[in-house]
Backbone and ligand atoms as CSV (ligand in chain L), in Angstrom:
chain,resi,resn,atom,element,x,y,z
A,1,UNK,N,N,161.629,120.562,85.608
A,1,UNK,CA,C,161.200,121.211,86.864
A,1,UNK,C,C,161.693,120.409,88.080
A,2,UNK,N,N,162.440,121.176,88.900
A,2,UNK,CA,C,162.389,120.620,90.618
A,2,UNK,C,C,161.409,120.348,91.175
A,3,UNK,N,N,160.937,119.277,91.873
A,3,UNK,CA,C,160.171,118.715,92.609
A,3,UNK,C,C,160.721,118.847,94.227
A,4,UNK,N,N,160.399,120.391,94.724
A,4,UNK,CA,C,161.160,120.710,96.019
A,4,UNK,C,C,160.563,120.017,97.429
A,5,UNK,N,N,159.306,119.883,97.215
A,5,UNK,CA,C,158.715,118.628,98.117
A,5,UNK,C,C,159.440,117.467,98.292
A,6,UNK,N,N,159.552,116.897,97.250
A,6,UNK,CA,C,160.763,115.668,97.109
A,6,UNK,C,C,162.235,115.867,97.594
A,7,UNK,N,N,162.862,116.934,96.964
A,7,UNK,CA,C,163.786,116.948,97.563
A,7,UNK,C,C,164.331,117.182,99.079
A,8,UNK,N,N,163.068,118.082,99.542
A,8,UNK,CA,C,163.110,118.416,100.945
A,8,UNK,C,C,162.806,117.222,101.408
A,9,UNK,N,N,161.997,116.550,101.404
A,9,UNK,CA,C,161.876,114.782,102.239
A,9,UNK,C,C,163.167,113.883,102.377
A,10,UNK,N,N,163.496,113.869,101.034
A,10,UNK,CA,C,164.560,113.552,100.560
A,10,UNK,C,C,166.062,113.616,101.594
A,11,UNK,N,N,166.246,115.202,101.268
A,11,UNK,CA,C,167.604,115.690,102.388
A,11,UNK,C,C,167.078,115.548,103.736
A,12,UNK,N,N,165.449,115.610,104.282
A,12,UNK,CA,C,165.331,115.357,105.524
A,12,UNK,C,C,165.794,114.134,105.936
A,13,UNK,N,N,165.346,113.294,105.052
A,13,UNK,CA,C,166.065,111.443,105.304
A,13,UNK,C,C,166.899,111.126,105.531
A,14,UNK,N,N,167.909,111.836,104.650
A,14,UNK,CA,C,169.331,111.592,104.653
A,14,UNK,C,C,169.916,112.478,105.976
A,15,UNK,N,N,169.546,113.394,106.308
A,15,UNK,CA,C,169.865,113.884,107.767
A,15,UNK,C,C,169.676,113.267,109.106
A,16,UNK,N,N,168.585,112.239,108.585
A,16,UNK,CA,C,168.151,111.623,109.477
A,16,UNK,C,C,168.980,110.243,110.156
A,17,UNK,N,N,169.334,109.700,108.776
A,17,UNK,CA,C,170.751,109.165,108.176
A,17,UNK,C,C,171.940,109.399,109.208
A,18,UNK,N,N,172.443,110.289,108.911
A,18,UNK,CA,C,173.372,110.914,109.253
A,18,UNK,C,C,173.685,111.267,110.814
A,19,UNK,N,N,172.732,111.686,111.666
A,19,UNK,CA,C,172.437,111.783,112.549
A,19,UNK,C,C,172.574,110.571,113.706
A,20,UNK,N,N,172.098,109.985,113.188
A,20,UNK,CA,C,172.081,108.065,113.520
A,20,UNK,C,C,173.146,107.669,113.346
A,21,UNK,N,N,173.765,107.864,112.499
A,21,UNK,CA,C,175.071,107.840,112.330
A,21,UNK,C,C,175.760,108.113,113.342
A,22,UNK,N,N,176.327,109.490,113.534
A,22,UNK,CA,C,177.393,110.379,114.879
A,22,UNK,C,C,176.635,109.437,115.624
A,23,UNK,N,N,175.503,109.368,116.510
A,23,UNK,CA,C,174.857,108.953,117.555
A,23,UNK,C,C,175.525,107.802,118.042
A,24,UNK,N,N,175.696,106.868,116.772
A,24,UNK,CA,C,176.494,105.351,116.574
A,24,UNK,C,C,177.705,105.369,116.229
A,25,UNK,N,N,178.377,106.246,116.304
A,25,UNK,CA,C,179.618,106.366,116.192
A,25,UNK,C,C,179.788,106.625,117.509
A,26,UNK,N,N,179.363,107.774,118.282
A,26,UNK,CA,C,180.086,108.420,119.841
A,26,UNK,C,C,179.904,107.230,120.295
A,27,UNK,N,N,178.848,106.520,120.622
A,27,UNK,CA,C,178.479,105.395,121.391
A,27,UNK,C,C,179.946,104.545,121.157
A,28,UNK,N,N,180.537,104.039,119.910
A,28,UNK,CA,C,181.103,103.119,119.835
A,28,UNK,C,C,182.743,103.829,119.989
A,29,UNK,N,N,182.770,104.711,119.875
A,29,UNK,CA,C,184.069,105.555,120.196
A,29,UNK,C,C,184.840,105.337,121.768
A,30,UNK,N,N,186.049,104.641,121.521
A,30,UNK,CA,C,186.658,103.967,123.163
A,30,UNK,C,C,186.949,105.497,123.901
A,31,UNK,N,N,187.340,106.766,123.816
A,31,UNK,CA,C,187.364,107.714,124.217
A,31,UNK,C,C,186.123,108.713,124.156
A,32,UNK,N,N,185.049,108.130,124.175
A,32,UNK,CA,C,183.709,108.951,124.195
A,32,UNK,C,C,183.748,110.105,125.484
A,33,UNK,N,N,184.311,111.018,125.098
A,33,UNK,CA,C,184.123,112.437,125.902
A,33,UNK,C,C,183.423,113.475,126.027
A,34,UNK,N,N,182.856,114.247,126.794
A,34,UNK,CA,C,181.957,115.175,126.135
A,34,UNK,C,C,182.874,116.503,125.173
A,35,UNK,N,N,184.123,117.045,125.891
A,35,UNK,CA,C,184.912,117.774,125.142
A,35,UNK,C,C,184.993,117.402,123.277
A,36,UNK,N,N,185.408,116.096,122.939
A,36,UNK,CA,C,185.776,115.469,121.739
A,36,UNK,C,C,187.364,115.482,121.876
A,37,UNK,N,N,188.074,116.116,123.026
A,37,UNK,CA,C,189.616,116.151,122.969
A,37,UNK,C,C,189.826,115.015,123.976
A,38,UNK,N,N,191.154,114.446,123.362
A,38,UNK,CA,C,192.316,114.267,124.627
A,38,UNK,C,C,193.107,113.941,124.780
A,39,UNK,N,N,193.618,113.752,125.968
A,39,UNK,CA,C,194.786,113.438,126.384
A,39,UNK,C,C,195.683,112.306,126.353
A,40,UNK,N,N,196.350,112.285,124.988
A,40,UNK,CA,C,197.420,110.968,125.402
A,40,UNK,C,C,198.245,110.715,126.622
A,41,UNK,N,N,197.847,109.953,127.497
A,41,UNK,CA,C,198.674,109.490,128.662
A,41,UNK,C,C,199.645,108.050,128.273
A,42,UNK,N,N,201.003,107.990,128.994
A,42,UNK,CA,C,201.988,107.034,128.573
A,42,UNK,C,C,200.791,105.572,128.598
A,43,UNK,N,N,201.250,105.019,128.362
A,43,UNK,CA,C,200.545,103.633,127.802
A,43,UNK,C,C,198.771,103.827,127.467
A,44,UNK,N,N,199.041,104.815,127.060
A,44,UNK,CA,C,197.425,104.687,126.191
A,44,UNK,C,C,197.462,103.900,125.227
A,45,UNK,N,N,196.389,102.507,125.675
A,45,UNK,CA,C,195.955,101.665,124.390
A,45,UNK,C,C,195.876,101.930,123.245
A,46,UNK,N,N,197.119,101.393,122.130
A,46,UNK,CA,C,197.007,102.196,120.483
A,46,UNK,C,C,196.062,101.893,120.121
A,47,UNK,N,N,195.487,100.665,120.336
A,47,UNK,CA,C,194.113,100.260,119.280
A,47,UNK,C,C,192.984,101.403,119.723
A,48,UNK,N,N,192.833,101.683,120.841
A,48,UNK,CA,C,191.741,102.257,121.470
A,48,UNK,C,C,192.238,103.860,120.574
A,49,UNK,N,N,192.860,104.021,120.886
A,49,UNK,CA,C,193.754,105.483,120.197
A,49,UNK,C,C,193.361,105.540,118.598
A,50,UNK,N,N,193.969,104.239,117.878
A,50,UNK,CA,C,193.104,104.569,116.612
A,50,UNK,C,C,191.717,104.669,116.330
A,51,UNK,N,N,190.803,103.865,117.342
A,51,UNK,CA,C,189.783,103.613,117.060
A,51,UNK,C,C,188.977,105.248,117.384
A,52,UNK,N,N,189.921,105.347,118.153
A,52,UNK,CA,C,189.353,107.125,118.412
A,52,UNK,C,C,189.605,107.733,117.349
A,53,UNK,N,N,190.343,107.833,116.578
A,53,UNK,CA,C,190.743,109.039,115.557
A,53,UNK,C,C,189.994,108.362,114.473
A,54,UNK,N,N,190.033,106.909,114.050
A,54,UNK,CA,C,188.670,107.005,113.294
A,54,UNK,C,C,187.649,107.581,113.269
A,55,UNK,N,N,186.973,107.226,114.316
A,55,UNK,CA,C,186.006,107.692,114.702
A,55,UNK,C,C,185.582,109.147,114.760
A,56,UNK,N,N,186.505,109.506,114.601
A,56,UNK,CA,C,186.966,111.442,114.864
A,56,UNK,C,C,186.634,111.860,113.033
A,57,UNK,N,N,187.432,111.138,112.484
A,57,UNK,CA,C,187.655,111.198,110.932
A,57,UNK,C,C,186.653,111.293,110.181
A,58,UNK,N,N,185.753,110.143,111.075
A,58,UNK,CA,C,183.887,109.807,110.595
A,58,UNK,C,C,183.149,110.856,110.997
A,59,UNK,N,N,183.450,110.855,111.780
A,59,UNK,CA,C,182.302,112.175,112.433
A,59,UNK,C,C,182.312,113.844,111.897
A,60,UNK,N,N,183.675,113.984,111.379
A,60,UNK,CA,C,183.725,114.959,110.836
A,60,UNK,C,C,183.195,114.890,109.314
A,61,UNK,N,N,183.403,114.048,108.523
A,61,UNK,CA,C,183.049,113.323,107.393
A,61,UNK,C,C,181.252,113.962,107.461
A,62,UNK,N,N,180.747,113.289,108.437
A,62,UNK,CA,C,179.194,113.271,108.771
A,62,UNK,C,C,178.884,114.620,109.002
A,63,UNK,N,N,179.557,115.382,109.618
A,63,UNK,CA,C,178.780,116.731,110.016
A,63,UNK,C,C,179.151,117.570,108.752
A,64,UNK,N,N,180.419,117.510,108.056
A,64,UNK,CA,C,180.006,117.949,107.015
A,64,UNK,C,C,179.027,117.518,105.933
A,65,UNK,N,N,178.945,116.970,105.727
A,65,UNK,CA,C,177.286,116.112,105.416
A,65,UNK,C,C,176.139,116.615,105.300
A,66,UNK,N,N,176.253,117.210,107.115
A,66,UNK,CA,C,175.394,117.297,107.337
A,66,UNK,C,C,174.799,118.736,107.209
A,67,UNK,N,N,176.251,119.411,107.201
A,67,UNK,CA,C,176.029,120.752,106.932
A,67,UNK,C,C,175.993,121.188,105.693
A,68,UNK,N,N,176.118,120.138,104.980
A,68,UNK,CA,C,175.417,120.212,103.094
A,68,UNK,C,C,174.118,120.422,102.845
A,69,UNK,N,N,173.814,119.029,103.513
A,69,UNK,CA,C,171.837,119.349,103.696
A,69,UNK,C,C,171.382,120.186,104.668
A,70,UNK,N,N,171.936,120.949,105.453
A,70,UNK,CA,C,171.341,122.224,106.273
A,70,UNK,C,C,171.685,122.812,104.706
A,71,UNK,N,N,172.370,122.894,104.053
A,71,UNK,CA,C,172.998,124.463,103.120
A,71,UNK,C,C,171.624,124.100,101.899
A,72,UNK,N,N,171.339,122.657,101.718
A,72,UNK,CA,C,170.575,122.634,100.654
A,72,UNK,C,C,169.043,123.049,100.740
A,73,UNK,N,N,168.535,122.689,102.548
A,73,UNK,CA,C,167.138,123.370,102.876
A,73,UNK,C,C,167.206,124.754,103.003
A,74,UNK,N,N,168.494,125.043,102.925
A,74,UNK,CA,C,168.095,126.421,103.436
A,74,UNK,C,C,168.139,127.527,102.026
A,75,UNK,N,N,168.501,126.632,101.343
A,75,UNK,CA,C,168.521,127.330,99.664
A,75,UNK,C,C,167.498,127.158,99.325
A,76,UNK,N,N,167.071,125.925,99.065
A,76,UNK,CA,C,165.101,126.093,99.227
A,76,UNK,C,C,164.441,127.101,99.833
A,77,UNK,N,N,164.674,127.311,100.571
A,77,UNK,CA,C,164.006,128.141,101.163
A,77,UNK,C,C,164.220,129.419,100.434
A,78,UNK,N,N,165.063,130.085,100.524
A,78,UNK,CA,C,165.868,131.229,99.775
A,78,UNK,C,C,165.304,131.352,98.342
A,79,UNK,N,N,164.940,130.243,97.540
A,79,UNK,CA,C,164.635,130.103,96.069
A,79,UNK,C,C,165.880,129.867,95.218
A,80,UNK,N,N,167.204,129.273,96.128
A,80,UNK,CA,C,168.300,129.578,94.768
A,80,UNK,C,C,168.858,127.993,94.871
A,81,UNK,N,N,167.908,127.107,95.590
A,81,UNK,CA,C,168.600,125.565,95.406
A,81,UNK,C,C,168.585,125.266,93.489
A,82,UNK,N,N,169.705,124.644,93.639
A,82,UNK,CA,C,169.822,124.026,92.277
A,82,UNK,C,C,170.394,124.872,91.528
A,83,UNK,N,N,171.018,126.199,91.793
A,83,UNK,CA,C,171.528,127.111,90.441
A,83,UNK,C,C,173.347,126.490,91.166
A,84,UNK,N,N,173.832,126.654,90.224
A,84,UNK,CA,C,175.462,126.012,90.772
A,84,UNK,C,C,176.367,127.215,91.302
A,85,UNK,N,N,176.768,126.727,92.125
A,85,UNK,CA,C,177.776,128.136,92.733
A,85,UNK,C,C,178.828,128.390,92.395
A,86,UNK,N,N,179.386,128.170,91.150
A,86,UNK,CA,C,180.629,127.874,90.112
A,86,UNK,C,C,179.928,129.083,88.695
A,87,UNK,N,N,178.908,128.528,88.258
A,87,UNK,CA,C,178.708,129.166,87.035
A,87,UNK,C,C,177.813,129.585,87.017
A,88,UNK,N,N,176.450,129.538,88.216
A,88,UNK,CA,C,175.249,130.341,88.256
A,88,UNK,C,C,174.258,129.691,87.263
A,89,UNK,N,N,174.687,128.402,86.528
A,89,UNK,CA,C,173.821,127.639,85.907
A,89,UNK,C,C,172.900,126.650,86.624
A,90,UNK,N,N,171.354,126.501,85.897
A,90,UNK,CA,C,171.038,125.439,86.654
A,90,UNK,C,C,171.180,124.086,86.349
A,91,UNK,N,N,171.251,123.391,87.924
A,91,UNK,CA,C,172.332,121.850,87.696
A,91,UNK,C,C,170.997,120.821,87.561
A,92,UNK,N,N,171.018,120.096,86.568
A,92,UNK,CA,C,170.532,119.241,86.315
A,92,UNK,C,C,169.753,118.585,87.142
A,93,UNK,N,N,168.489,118.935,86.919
A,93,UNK,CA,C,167.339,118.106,88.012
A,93,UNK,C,C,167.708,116.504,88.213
A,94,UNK,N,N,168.252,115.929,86.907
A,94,UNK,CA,C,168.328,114.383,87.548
A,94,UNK,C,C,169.640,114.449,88.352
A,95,UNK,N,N,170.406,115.055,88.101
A,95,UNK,CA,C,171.890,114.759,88.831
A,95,UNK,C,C,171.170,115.361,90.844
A,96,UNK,N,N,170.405,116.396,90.924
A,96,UNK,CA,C,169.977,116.599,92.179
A,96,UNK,C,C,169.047,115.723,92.874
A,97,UNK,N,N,168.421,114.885,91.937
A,97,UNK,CA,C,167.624,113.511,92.489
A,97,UNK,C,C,168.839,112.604,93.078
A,98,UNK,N,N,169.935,112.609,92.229
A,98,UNK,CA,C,170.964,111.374,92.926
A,98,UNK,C,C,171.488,112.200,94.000
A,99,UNK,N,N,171.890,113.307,93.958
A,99,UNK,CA,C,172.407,114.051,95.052
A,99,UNK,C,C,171.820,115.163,95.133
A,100,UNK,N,N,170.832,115.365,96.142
A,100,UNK,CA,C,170.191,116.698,96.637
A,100,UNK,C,C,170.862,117.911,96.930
A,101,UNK,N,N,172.071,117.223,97.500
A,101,UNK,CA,C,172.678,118.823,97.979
A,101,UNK,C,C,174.089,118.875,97.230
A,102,UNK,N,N,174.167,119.009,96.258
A,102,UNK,CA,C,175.036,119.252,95.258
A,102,UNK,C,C,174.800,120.627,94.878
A,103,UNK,N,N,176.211,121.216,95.043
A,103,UNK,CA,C,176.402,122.100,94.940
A,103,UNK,C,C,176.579,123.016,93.528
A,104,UNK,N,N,177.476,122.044,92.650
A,104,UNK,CA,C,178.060,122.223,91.586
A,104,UNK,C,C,177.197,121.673,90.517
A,105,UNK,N,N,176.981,122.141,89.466
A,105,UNK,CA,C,176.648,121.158,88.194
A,105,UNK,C,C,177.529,120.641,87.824
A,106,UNK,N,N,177.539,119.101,87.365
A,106,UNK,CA,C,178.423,118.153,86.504
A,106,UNK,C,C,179.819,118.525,85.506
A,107,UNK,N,N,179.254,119.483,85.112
A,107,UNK,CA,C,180.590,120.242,84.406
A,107,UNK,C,C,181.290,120.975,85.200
A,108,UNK,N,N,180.661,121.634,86.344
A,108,UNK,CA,C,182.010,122.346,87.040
A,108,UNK,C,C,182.062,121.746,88.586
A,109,UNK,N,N,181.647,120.383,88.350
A,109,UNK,CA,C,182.411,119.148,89.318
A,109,UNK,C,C,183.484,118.933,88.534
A,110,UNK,N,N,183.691,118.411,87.455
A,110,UNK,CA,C,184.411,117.314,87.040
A,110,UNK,C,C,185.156,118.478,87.128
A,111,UNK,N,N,185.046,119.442,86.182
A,111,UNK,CA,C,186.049,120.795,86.310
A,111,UNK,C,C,187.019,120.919,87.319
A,112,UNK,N,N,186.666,121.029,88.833
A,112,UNK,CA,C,187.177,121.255,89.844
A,112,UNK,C,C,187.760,119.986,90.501
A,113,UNK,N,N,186.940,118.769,89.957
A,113,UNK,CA,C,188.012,117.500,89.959
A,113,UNK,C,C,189.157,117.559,89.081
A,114,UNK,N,N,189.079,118.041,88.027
A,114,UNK,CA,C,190.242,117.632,87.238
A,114,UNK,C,C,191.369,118.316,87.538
A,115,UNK,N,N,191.015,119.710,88.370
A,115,UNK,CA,C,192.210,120.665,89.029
A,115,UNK,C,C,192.371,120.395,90.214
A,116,UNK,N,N,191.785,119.549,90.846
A,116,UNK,CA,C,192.486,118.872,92.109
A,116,UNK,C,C,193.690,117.521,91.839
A,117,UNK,N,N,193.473,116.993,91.074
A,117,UNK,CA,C,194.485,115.807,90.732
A,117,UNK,C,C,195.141,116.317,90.128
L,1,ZN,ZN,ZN,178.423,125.071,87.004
């Protein structure tokens, strides 16, 4: 059995996580803009330049993240967290304790890993 109390605390944490995260990232970002774009001008500082597109790299990293655990409360909600969206099986309560918002069950992760490489 799912323990959806748990898991909902759970993905709330980790959003919480996450959140703190971007927050500490824009802050530390040398091109902190409100757009998120810009403009290379001739002698724009490279370091500052990479440190931006890191930072860009992370943040996108994070909001998808983050838009995992929006997808996983909101399947809770719905009643269909935990069935896999590959085979319609349900994914292993312990594998959703290590990762709440897992999408896939274990077999059609590795599955879809093994056809990516
Ligand atoms: Zn599956």
């Amino acid at each position: 059995m799912i323990d959806f109390n748990k898991i909902k605390n759970k993905v709330k944490k980790q959003q919480a996580i996450i959140l703190s995260r971007i927050r500490r990232l824009r802050h530390d970002d040398p091109f902190s803009t409100v757009d998120r774009s810009i403009i290379v001008e001739p002698g724009t500082d490279a370091a500052a330049l990479f440190g931006h597109e890191q930072v860009v790299v992370l943040e996108n990293q994070l909001k998808r993240e983050l838009k995992e655990t929006e997808a996983a409360l909101a399947k809770i909600k719905k009643g269909t967290y935990g069935i896999c969206e590959r085979c319609g099986k349900r994914i292993d309560p312990k594998r959703l304790e290590v990762k709440p918002q897992a999408v896939y069950c274990l077999k059609c992760k590795n599955e879809l890993e093994a056809k990516k490489n």
